[in-house]
TORKOL-4160 file (C-alpha; in steps of 0.2 Angstrom, whole numbers, padded with zeros to 4 digits, m for minus):
425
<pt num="1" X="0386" Y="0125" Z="0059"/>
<pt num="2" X="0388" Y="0131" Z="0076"/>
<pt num="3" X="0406" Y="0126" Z="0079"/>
<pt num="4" X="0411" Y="0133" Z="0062"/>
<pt num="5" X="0403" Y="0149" Z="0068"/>
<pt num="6" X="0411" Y="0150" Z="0085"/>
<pt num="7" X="0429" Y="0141" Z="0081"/>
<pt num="8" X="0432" Y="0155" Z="0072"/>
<pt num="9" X="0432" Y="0168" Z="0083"/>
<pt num="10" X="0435" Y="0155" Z="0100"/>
<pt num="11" X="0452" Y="0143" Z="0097"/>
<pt num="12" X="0447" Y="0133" Z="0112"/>
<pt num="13" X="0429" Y="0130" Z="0105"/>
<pt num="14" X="0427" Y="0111" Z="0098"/>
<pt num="15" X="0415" Y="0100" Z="0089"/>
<pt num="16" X="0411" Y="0095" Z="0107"/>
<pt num="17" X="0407" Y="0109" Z="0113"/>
<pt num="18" X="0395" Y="0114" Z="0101"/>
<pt num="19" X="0389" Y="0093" Z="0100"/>
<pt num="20" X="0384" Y="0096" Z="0119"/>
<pt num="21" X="0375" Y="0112" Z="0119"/>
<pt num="22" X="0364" Y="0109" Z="0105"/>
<pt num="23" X="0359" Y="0092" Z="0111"/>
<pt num="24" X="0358" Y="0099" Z="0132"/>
<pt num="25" X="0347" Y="0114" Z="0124"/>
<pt num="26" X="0333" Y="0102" Z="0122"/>
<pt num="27" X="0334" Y="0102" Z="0141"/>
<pt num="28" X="0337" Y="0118" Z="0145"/>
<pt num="29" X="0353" Y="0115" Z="0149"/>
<pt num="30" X="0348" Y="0113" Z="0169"/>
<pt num="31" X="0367" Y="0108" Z="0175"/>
<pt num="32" X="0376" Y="0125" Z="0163"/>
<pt num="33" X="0383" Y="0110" Z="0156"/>
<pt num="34" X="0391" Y="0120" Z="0141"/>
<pt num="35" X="0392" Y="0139" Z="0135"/>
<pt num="36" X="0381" Y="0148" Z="0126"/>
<pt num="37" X="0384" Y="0154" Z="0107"/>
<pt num="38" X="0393" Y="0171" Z="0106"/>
<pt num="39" X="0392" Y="0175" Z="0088"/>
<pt num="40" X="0380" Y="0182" Z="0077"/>
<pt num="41" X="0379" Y="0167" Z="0067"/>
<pt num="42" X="0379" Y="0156" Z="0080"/>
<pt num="43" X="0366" Y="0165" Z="0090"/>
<pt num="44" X="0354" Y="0162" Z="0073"/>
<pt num="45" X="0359" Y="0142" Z="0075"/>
<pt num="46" X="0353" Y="0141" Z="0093"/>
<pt num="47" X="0338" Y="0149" Z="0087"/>
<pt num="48" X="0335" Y="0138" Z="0076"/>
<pt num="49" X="0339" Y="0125" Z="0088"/>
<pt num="50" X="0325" Y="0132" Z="0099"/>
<pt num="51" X="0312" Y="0130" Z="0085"/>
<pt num="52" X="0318" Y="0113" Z="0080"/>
<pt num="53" X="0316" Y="0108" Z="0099"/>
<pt num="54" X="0299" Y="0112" Z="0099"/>
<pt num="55" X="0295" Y="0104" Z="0082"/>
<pt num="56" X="0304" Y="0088" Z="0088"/>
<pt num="57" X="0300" Y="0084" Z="0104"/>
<pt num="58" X="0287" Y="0096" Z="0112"/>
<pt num="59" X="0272" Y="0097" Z="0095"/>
<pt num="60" X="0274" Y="0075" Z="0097"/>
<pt num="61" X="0276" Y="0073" Z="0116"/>
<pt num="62" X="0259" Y="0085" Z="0116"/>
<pt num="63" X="0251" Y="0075" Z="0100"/>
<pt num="64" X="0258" Y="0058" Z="0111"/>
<pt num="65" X="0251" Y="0062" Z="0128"/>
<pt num="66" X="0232" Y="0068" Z="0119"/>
<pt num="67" X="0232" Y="0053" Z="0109"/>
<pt num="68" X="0233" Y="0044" Z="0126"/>
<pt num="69" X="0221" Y="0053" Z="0134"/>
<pt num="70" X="0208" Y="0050" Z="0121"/>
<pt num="71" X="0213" Y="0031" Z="0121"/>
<pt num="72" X="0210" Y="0028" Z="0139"/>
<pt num="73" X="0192" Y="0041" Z="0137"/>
<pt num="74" X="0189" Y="0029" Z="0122"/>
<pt num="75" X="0191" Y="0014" Z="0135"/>
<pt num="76" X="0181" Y="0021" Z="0147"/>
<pt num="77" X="0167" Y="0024" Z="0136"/>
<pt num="78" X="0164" Y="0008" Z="0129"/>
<pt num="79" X="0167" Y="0001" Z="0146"/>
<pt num="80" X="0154" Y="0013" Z="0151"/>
<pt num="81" X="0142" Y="0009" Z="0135"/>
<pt num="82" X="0144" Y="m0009" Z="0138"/>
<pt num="83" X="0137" Y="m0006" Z="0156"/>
<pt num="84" X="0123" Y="0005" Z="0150"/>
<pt num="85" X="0118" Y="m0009" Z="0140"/>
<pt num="86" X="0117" Y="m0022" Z="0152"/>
<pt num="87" X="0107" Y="m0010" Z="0163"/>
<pt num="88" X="0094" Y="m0007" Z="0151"/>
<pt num="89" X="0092" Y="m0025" Z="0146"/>
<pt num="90" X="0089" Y="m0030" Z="0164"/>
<pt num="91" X="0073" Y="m0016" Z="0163"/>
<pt num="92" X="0066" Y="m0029" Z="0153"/>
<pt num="93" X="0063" Y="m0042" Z="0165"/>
<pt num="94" X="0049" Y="m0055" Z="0160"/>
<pt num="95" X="0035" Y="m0052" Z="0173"/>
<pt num="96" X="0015" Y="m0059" Z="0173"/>
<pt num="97" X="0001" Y="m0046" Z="0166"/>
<pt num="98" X="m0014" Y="m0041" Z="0178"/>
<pt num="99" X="m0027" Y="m0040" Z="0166"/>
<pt num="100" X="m0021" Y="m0056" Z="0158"/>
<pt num="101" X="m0021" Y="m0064" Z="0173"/>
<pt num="102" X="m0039" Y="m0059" Z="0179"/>
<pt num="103" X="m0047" Y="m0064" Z="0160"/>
<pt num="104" X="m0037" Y="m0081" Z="0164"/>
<pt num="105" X="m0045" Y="m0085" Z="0181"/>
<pt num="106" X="m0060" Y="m0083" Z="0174"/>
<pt num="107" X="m0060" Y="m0096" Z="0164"/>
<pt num="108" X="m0062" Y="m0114" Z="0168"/>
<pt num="109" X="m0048" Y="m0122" Z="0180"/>
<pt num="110" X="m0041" Y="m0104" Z="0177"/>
<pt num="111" X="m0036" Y="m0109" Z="0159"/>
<pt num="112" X="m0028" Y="m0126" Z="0162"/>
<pt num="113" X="m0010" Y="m0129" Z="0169"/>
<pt num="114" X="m0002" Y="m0123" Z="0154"/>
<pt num="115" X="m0007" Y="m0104" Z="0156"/>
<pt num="116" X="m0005" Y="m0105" Z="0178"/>
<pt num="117" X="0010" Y="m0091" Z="0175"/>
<pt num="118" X="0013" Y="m0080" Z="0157"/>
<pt num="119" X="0030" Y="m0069" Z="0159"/>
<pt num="120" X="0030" Y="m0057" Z="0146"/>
<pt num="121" X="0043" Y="m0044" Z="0143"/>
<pt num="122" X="0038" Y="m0026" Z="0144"/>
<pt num="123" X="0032" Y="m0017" Z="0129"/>
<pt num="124" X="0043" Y="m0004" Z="0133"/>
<pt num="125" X="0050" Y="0007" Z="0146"/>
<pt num="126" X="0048" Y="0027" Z="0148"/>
<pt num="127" X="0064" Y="0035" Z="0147"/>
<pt num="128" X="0062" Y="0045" Z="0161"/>
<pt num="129" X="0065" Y="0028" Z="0172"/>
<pt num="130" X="0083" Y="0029" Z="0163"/>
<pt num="131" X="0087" Y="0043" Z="0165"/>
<pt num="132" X="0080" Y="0047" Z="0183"/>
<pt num="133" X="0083" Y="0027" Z="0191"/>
<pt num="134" X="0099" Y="0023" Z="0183"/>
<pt num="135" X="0105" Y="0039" Z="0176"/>
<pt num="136" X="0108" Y="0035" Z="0158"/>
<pt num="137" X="0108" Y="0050" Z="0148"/>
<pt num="138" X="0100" Y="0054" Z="0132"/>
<pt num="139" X="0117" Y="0052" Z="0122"/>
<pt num="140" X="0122" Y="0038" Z="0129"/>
<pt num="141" X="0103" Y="0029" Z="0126"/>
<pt num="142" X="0102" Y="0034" Z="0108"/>
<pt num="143" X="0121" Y="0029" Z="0105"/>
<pt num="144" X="0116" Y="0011" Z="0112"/>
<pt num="145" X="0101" Y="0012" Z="0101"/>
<pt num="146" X="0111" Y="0017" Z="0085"/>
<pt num="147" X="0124" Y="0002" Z="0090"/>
<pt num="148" X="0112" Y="m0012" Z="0095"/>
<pt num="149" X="0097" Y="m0017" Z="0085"/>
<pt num="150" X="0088" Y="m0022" Z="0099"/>
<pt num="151" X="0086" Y="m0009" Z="0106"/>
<pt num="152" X="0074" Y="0007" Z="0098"/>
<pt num="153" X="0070" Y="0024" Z="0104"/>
<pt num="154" X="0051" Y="0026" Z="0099"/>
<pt num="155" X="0039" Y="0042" Z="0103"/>
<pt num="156" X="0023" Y="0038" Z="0109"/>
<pt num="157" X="0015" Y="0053" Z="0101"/>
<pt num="158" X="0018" Y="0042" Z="0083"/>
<pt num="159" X="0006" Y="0032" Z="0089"/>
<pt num="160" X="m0007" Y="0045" Z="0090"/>
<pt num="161" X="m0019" Y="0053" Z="0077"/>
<pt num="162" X="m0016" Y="0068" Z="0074"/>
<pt num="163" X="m0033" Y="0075" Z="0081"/>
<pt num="164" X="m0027" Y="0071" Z="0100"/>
<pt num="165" X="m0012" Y="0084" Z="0100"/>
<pt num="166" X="m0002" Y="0070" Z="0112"/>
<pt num="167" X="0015" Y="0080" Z="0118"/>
<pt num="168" X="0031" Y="0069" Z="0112"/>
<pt num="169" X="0033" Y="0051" Z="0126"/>
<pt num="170" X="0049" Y="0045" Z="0124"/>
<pt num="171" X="0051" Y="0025" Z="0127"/>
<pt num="172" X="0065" Y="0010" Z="0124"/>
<pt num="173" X="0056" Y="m0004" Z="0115"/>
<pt num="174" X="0064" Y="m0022" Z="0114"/>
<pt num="175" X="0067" Y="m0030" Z="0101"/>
<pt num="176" X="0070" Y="m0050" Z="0096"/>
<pt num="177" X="0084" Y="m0051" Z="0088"/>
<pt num="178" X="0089" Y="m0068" Z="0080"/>
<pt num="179" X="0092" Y="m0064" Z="0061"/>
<pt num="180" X="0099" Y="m0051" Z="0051"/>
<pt num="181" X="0082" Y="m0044" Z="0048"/>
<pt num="182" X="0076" Y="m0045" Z="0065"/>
<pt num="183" X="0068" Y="m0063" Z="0071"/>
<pt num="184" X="0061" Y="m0078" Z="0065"/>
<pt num="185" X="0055" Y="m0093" Z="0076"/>
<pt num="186" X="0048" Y="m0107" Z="0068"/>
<pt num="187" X="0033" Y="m0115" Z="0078"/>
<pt num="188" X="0024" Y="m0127" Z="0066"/>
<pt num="189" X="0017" Y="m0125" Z="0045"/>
<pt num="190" X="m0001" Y="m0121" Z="0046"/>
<pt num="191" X="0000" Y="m0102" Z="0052"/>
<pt num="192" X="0012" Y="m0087" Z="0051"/>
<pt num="193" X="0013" Y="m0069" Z="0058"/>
<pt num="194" X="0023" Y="m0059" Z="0048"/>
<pt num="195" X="0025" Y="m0039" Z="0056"/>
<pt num="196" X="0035" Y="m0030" Z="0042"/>
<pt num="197" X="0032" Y="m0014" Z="0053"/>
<pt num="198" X="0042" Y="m0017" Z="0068"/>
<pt num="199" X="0057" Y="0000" Z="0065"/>
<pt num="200" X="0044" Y="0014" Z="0060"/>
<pt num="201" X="0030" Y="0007" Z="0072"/>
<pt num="202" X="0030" Y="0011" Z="0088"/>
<pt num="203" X="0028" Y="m0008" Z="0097"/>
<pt num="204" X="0019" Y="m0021" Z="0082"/>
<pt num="205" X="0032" Y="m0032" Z="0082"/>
<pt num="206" X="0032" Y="m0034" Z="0101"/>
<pt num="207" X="0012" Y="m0037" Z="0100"/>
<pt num="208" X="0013" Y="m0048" Z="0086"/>
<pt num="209" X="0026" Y="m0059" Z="0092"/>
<pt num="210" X="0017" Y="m0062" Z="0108"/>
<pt num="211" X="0000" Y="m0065" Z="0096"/>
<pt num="212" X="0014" Y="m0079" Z="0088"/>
<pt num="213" X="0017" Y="m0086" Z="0104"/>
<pt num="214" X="0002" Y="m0088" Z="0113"/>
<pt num="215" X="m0004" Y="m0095" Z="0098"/>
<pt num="216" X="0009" Y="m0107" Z="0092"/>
<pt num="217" X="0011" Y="m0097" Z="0075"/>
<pt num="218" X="0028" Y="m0096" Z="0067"/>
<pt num="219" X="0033" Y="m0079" Z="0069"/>
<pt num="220" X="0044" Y="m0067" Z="0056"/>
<pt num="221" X="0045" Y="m0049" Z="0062"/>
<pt num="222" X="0058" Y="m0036" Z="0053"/>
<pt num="223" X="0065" Y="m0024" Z="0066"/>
<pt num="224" X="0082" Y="m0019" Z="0058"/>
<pt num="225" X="0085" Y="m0005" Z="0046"/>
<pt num="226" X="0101" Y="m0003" Z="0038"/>
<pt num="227" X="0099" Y="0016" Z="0035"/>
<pt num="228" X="0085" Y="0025" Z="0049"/>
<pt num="229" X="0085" Y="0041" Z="0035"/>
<pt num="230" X="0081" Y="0028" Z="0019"/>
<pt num="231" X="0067" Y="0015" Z="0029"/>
<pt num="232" X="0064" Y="0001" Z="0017"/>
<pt num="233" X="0046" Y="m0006" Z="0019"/>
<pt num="234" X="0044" Y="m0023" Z="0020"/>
<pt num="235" X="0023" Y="m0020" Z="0020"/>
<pt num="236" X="0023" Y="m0014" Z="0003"/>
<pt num="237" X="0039" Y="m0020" Z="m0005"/>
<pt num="238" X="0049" Y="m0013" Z="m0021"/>
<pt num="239" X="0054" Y="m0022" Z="m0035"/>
<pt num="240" X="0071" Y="m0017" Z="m0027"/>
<pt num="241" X="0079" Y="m0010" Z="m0012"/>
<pt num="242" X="0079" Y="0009" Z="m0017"/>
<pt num="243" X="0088" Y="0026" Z="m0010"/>
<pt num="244" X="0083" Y="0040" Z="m0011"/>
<pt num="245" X="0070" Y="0032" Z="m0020"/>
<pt num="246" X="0084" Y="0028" Z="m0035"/>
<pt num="247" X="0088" Y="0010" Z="m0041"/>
<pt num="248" X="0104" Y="0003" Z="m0038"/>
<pt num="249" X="0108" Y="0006" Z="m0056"/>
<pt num="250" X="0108" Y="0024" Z="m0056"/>
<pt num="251" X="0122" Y="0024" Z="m0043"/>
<pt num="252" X="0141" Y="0026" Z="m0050"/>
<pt num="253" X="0155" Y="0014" Z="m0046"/>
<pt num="254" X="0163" Y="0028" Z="m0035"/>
<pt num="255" X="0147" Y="0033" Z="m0023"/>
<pt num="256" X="0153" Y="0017" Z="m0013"/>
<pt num="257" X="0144" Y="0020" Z="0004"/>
<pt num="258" X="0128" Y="0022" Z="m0006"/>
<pt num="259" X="0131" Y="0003" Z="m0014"/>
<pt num="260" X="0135" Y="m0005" Z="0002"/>
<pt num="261" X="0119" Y="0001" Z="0010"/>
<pt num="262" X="0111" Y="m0005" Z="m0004"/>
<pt num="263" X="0117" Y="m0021" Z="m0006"/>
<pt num="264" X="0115" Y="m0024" Z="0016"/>
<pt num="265" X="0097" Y="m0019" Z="0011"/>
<pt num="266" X="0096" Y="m0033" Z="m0002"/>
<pt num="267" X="0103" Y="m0045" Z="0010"/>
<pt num="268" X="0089" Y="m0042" Z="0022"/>
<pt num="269" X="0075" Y="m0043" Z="0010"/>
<pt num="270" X="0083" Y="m0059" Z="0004"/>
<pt num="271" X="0084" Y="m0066" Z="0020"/>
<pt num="272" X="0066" Y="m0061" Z="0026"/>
<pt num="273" X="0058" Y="m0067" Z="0009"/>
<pt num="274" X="0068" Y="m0085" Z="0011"/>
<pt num="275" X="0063" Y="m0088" Z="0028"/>
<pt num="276" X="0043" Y="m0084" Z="0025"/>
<pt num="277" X="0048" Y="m0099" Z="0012"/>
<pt num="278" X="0055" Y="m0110" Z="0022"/>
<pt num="279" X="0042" Y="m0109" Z="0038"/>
<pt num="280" X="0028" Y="m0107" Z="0025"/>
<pt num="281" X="0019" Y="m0122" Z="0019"/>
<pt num="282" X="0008" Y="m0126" Z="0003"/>
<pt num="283" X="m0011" Y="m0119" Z="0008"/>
<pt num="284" X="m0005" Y="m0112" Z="0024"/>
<pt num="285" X="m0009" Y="m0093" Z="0033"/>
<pt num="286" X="0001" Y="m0080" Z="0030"/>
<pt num="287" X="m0006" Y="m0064" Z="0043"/>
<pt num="288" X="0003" Y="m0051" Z="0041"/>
<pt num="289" X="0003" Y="m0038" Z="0055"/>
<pt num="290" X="0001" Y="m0018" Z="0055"/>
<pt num="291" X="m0005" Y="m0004" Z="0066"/>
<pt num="292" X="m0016" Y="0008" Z="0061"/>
<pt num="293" X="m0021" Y="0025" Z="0068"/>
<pt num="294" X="m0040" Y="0027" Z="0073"/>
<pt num="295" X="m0046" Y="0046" Z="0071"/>
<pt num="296" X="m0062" Y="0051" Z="0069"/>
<pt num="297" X="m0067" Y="0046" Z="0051"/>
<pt num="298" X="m0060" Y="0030" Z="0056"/>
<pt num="299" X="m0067" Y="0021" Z="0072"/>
<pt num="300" X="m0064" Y="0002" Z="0070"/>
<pt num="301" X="m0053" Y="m0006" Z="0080"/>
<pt num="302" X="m0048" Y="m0021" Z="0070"/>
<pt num="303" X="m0047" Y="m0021" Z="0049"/>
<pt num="304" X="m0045" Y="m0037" Z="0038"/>
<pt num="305" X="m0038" Y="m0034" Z="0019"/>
<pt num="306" X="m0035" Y="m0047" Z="0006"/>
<pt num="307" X="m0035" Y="m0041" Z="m0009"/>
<pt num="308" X="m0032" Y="m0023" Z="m0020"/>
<pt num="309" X="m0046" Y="m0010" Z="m0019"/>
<pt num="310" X="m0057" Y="m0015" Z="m0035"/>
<pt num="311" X="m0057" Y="m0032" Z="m0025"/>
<pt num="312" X="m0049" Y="m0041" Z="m0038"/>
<pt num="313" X="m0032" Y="m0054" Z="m0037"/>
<pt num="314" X="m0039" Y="m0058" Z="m0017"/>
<pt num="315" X="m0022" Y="m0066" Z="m0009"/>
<pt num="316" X="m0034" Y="m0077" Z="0001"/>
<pt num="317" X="m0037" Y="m0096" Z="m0011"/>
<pt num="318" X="m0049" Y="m0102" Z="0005"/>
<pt num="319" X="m0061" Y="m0091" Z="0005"/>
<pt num="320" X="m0074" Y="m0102" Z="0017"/>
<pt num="321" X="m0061" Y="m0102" Z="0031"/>
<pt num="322" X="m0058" Y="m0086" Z="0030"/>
<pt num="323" X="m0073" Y="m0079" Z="0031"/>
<pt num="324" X="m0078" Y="m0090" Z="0045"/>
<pt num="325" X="m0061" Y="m0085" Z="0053"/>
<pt num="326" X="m0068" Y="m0066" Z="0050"/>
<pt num="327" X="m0085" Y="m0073" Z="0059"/>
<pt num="328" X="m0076" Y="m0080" Z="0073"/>
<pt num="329" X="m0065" Y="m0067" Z="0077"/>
<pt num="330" X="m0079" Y="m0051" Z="0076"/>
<pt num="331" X="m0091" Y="m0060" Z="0087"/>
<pt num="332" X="m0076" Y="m0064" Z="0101"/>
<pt num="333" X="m0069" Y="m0046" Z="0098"/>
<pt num="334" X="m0087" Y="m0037" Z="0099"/>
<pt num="335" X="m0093" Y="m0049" Z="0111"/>
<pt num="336" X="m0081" Y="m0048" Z="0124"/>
<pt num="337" X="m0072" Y="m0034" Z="0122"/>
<pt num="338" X="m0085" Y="m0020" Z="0111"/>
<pt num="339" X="m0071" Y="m0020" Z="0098"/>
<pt num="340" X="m0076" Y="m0018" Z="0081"/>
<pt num="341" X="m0068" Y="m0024" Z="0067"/>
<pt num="342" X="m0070" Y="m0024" Z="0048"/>
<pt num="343" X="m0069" Y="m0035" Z="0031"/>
<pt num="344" X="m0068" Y="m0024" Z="0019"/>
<pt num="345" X="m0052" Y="m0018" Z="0012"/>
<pt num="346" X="m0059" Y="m0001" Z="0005"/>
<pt num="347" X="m0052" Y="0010" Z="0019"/>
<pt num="348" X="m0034" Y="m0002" Z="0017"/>
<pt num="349" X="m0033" Y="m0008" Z="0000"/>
<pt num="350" X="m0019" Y="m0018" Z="m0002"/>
<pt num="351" X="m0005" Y="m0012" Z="m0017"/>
<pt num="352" X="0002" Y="m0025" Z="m0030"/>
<pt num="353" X="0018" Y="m0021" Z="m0021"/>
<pt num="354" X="0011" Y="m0029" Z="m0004"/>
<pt num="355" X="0020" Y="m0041" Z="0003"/>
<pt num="356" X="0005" Y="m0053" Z="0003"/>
<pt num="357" X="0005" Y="m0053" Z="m0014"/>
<pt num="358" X="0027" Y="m0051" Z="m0017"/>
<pt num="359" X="0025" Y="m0068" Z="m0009"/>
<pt num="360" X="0014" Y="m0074" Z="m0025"/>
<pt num="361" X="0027" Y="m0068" Z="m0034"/>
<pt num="362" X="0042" Y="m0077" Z="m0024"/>
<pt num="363" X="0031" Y="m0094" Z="m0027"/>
<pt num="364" X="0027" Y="m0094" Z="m0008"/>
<pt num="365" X="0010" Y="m0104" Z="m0013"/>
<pt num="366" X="m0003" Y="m0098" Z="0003"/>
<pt num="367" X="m0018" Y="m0089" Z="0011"/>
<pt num="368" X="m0012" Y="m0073" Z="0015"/>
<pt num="369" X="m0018" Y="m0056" Z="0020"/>
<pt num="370" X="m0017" Y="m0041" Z="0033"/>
<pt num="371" X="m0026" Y="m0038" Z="0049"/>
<pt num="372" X="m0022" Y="m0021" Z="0057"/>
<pt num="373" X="m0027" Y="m0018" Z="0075"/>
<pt num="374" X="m0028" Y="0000" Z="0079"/>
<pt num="375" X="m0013" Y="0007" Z="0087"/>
<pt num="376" X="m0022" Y="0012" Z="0104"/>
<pt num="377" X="m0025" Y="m0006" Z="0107"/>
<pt num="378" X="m0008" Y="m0010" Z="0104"/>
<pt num="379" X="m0001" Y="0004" Z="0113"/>
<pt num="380" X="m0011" Y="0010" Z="0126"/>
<pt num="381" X="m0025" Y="m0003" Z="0131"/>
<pt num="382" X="m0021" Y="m0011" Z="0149"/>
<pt num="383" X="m0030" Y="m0027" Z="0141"/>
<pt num="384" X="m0018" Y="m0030" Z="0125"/>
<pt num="385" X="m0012" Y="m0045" Z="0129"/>
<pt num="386" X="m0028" Y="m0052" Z="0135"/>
<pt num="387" X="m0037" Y="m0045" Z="0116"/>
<pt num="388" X="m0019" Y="m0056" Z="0109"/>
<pt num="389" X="m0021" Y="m0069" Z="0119"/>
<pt num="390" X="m0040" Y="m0070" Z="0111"/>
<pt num="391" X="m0034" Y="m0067" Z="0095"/>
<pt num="392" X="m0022" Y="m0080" Z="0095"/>
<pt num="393" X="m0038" Y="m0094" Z="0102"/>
<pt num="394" X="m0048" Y="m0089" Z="0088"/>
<pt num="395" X="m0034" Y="m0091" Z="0073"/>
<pt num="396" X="m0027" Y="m0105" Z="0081"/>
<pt num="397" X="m0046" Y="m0116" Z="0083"/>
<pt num="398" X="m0052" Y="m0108" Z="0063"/>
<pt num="399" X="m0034" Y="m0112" Z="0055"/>
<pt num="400" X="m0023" Y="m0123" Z="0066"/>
<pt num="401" X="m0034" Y="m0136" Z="0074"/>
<pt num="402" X="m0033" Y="m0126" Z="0091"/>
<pt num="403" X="m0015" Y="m0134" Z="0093"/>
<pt num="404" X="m0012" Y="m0120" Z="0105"/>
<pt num="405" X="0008" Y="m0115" Z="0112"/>
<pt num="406" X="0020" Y="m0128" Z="0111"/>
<pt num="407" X="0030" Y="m0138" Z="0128"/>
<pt num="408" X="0046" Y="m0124" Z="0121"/>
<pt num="409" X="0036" Y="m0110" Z="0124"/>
<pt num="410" X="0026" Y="m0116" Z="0140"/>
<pt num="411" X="0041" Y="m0117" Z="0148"/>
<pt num="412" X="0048" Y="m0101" Z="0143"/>
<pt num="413" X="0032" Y="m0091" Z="0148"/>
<pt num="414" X="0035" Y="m0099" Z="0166"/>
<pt num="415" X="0053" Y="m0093" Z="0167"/>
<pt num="416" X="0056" Y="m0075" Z="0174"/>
<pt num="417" X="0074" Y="m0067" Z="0167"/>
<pt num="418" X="0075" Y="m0050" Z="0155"/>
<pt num="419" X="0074" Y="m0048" Z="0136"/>
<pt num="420" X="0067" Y="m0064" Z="0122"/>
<pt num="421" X="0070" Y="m0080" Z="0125"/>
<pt num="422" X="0074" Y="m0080" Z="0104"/>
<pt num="423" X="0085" Y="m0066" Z="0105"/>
<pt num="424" X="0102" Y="m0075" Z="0101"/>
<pt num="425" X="0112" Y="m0068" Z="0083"/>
């Protein structure tokens, strides 16, 4: 087009000519390598060339060079993410407990050479520690909690009634993490802690797992949720996983997202539901786990539940043992530590939907029911794992023979490192 414009008017002008300038206009023509246009029309082409050499190269080489940009920012993000995590981790190093320690020495050759050093991982740790020691920022700590399972942001003020008026207390809790669900170690047949609690409550899963150990239990804890919006209780389960409390049924082919989460959910409850069967034997203890919140219509510290509120369809076949376990455990509880606890399952009665009685329906052929500590022993009482460790002696000697932690788990409460041993997926 340019050299049809300009040979008309220029004999001399040639294809060259106008081959050159259009392709050295790109450039801006730094050595006046060839002529401008002279003509009217050909002053419209080179206009037009201008346009095109901003569309062509300049609009891309921007789009190029920002797309770059973010790729290396990208980079350095999860390089940065990745070392966020390892930091955090390494705040959970496995360290001995004062109080533990002084109830221990106590005892008859200070509890016998099994119990000479327990290492536990820490509860959790204050958020202010990140941000202030190894400054982690809020972003980044609740990006690594949405990534990793393991790790959960909690507020301390959940585990408050609401009479205290506690101000919000941010912590990173730990989790272990062996299973899709959460974790599952299998110990021996005659007893298993179940804590179905362990994403909406603030730290049951990490006071039940150390009840497991200390007393050679199996332990099943389900810390994972596939959606934090739609929690799916594993206390009191459904007859299916539901959203937005709707049954898979009543979602279309097209609402896609909405089925996957769905059907991740099923695979968790699956999961959860076939282990408890594969750890749980014929006539053995199911004890299910859960906080509750003590306020001041509610005072006792510990509450046993077995069966529905009219006291019919009681999850518990051995009633005998139980209630001497029940004995046991009040006088060890009151007597040494002027906690109180209660039988009766008025204040908690238990729904069909419980998961002691969704195992009856799965076959799982056991004694089961829920003991609920209140969650200021769990969460704020210096002497917790002295009260589990307790706990764990009086369950073990009424239901297990006082068989007492396994070689596997002496070993490991002697070692010093961060996170659960157990915490391998």
């Amino acid at each position: 087009m340019l050299y049809v414009a300009e040979s008309s008017v220029n004999g001399d002008y040639s294809f060259w000519d106008a081959l050159v300038w259009t392709f050295v206009k790109y450039v801006d023509d730094p050595a006046d390598i060839a002529a401008g246009p002279e003509t009217p029309v050909g002053k419209v082409v080179g206009t037009l060339v201008g346009v095109l050499a901003i569309a062509i190269f300049a609009v891309p080489a921007g789009l190029i060079g920002s797309g770059l940009m973010d790729a290396m920012n990208d980079e350095k993000h999860e390089k940065e993410i990745e070392e966020y995590k390892g930091r955090m981790k390494k705040t959970f190093r496995r360290a001995g407990n004062k109080s533990l320690r002084s109830y221990l020495n106590t005892l008859p050759e200070k509890g016998g050479a099994a119990f000479s050093k327990l290492n536990f991982v820490p509860q959790f740790v204050p958020l202010s520690r990140l941000q202030i020691r190894l400054g982690i920022g809020m972003k980044e700590v609740c990006e690594i909690c949405a990534r990793y399972p393991e790790f959960s942001l909690k507020n301390m003020a959940d585990a408050c009634s609401d009479e205290e008026n506690v101000d919000d207390r941010y912590v990173l809790g730990l989790s272990p993490i062996n299973t899709s669900y959460g974790c599952c170690v299998g110990r021996g047949p005659n007893v298993t802690i179940v804590s179905p609690c362990g994403f909406s409550e603030v730290s049951t899963d990490w006071f039940a797992y150390y009840l497991a150990k200390m007393g050679g239990f199996n332990f099943i804890g389900k810390s994972i949720e596939v959606d934090p919006d739609e929690v799916d209780s594993f206390y009191n389960m459904s007859a299916e996983p539901l959203y937005d409390k709707k049954k898979k049924s009543e979602f279309s082919a097209k609402e896609k997202d909405i089925l996957e989460i769905l059907d991740r959910k099923t695979l968790l409850r699956d999961d959860f539901l076939n282990d408890i069967k594969k750890i749980a034997a014929k006539g053995s203890w199911v004890i299910v786990v859960a906080e509750h919140v003590m306020n001041s219509d509610n005072k006792t510290d510990f509450h046993f539940a077995d069966n529905i509120k009219d006291g019919s369809q009681p999850a518990v076949v051995d009633t005998e043992r139980y209630e001497a376990l029940y004995k046991a455990f009040d006088d060890a509880m009151q007597g040494e530590f002027a906690l109180s606890s209660t039988e009766q399952s008025a204040r908690y009665p238990l729904l069909k939907s419980n998961i002691v009685y969704r195992l009856r329906k799965e076959g799982v052929d056991t004694n089961a029911f829920v003991l609920r500590p209140s969650s200021h022993l769990i969460n704020f009482d210096t002497k917790k794992l002295t009260v589990a460790f307790r706990m764990a002696q009086v369950i073990s000697e009424s239901l297990d023979a006082g068989k007492g932690m396994s070689e596997n788990d002496i070993k490991d409460f002697s070692t010093t490192g961060f996170g659960f041993s157990e915490s391998v997926i």
